[in-house]
C-alpha positions as CSV (number, residue, x, y, z in Angstrom):
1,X,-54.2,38.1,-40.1
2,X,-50.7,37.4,-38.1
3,X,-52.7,36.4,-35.3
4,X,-54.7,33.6,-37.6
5,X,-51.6,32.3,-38.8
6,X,-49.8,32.2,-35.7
7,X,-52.5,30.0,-34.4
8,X,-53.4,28.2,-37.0
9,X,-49.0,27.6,-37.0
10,X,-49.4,26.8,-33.1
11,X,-52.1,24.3,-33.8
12,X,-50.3,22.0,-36.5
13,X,-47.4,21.8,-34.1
14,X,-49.7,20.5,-31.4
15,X,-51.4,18.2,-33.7
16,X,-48.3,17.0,-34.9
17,X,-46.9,16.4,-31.1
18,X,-50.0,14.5,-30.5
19,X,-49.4,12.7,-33.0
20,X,-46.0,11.7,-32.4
21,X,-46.8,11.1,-29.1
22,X,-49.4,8.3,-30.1
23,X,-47.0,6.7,-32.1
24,X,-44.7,6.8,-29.6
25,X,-47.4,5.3,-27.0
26,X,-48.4,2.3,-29.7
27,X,-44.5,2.0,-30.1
28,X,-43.8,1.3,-26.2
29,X,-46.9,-0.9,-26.4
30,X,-45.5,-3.1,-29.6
31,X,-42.3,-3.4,-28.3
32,X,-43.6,-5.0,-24.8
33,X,-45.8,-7.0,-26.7
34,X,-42.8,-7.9,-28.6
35,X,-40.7,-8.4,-25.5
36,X,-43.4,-10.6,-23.5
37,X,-43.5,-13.0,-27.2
38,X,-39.7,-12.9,-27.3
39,X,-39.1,-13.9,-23.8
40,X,-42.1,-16.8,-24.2
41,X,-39.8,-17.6,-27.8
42,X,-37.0,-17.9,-25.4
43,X,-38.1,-20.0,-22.5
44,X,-39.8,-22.4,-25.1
45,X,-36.7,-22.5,-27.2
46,X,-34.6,-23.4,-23.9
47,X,-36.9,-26.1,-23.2
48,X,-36.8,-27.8,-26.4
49,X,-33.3,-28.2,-25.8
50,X,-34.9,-31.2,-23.3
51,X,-37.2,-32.7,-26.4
52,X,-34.1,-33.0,-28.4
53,X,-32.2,-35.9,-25.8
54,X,-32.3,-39.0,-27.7
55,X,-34.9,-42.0,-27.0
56,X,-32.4,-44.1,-25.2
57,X,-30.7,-40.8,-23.1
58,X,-35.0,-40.0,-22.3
59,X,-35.6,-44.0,-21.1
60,X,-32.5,-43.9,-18.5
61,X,-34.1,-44.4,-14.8
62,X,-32.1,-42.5,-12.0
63,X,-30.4,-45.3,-10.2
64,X,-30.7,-43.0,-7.2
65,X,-34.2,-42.9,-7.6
66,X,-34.8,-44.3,-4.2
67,X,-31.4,-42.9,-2.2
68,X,-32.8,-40.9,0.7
69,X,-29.1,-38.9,0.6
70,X,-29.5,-38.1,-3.2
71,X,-31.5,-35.4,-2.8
72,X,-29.5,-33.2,-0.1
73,X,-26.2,-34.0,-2.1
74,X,-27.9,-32.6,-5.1
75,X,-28.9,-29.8,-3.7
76,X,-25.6,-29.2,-2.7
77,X,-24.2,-30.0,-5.8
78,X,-26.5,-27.2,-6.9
79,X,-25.6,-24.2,-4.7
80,X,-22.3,-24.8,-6.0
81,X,-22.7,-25.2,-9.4
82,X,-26.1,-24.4,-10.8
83,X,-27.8,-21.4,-8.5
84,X,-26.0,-18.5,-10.2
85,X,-27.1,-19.1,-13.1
86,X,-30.9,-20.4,-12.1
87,X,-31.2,-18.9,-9.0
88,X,-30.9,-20.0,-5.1
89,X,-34.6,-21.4,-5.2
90,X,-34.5,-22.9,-9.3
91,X,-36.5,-19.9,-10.3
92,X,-34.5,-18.5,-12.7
93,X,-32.1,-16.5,-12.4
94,X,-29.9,-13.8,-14.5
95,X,-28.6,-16.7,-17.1
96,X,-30.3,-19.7,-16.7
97,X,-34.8,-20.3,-16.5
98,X,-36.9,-21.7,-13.9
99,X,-36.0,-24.9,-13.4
100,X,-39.2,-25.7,-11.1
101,X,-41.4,-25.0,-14.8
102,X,-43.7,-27.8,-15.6
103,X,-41.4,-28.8,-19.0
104,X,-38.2,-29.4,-16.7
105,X,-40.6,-31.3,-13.7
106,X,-42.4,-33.3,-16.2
107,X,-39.0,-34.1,-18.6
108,X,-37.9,-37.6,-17.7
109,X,-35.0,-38.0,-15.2
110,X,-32.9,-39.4,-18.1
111,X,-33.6,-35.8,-20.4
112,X,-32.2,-34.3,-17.3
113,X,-28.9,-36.1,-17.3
114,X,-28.6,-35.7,-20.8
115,X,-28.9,-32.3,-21.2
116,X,-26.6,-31.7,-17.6
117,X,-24.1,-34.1,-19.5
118,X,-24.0,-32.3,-22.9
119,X,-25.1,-28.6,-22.1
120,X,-26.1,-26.2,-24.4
121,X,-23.2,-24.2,-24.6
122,X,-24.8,-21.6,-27.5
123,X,-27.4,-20.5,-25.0
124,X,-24.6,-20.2,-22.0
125,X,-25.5,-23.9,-20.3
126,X,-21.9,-25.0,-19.8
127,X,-21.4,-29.0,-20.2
128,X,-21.4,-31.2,-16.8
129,X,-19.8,-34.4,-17.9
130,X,-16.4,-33.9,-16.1
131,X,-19.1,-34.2,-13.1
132,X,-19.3,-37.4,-12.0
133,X,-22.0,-39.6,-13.3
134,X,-23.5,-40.0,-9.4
135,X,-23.4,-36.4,-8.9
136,X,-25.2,-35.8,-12.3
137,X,-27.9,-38.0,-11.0
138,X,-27.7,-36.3,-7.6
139,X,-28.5,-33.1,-9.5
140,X,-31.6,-34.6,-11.8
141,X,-33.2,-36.7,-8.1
142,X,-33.0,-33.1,-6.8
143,X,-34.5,-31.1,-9.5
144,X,-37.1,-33.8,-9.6
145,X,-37.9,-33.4,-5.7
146,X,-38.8,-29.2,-7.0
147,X,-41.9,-30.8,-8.2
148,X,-44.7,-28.3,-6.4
149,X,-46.8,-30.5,-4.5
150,X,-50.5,-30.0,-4.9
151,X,-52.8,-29.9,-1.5
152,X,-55.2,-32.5,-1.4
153,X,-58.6,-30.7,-1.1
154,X,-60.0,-31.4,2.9
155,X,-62.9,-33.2,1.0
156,X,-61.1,-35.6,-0.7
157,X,-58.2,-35.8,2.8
158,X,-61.3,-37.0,4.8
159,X,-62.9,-40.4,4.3
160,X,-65.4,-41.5,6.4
């Protein structure tokens, strides 16, 4: 009789381990789930910050649109000031996203220098308008020249 007790004791202890441990697997799973969902809340809530520039601040052109030096001064401009926080290559770093996403390549250049001017100093962007307006557009002509390049398929490169 001790002996049927003792394993029928031994039994509800493992079934209750097993069950604990299940929970515990479903747990690990929810909370990635919940991690991957709060980190895609996160990078869309930092790029809304770019839908929120006013319609005049989204129409401005870069006037250094066309300036062959813009682009190597920005770039400059950010090693010193924007890759640690977004990385040395604009892919996100430890603080700030990847700045080579589609919503930063396809926000207009004036969005760009809007949010560069104002920041958005609750989620750790620090505000760039002591930077001088040239070098603000410096920054946005080099962010724009990120823009991945798609290869042109050979059949569509050759034309006969």
């Amino acid at each position: 009789m001790k002996l049927a007790v003792s394993l029928l004791m031994v039994s509800a202890v493992l079934l209750c381990a097993s069950v604990v441990l299940a929970n515990g697997q479903n747990a690990a799973k929810d909370n990635k789930a919940n991690d991957d969902k709060s980190k895609y809340n996160k990078s869309a809530e930092i790029f809304a910050e770019l839908g929120k520039a006013p319609e005049k601040a989204r129409k401005r052109m870069n006037p250094l649109e066309n300036d062959p030096e813009a682009i190597a001064a920005g770039r400059l401009l950010f090693e010193d000031h924007c890759a640690e926080c977004h990385g040395d290559k604009a892919e996100g770093g430890k603080k700030g996203p990847n700045l080579r996403a589609p919503e930063v390549q396809n926000a207009t250049p004036g969005s760009l220098f809007w949010l560069l001017t104002n920041g958005v100093v609750r989620k750790g962007m620090p505000v760039w308008s002591k930077l001088p307006e040239p070098q603000r557009w410096q920054l946005v002509r080099y962010l724009k020249s990120l823009r991945v390049v798609q290869p042109v398929p050979a059949e569509a490169a050759i034309k006969p």
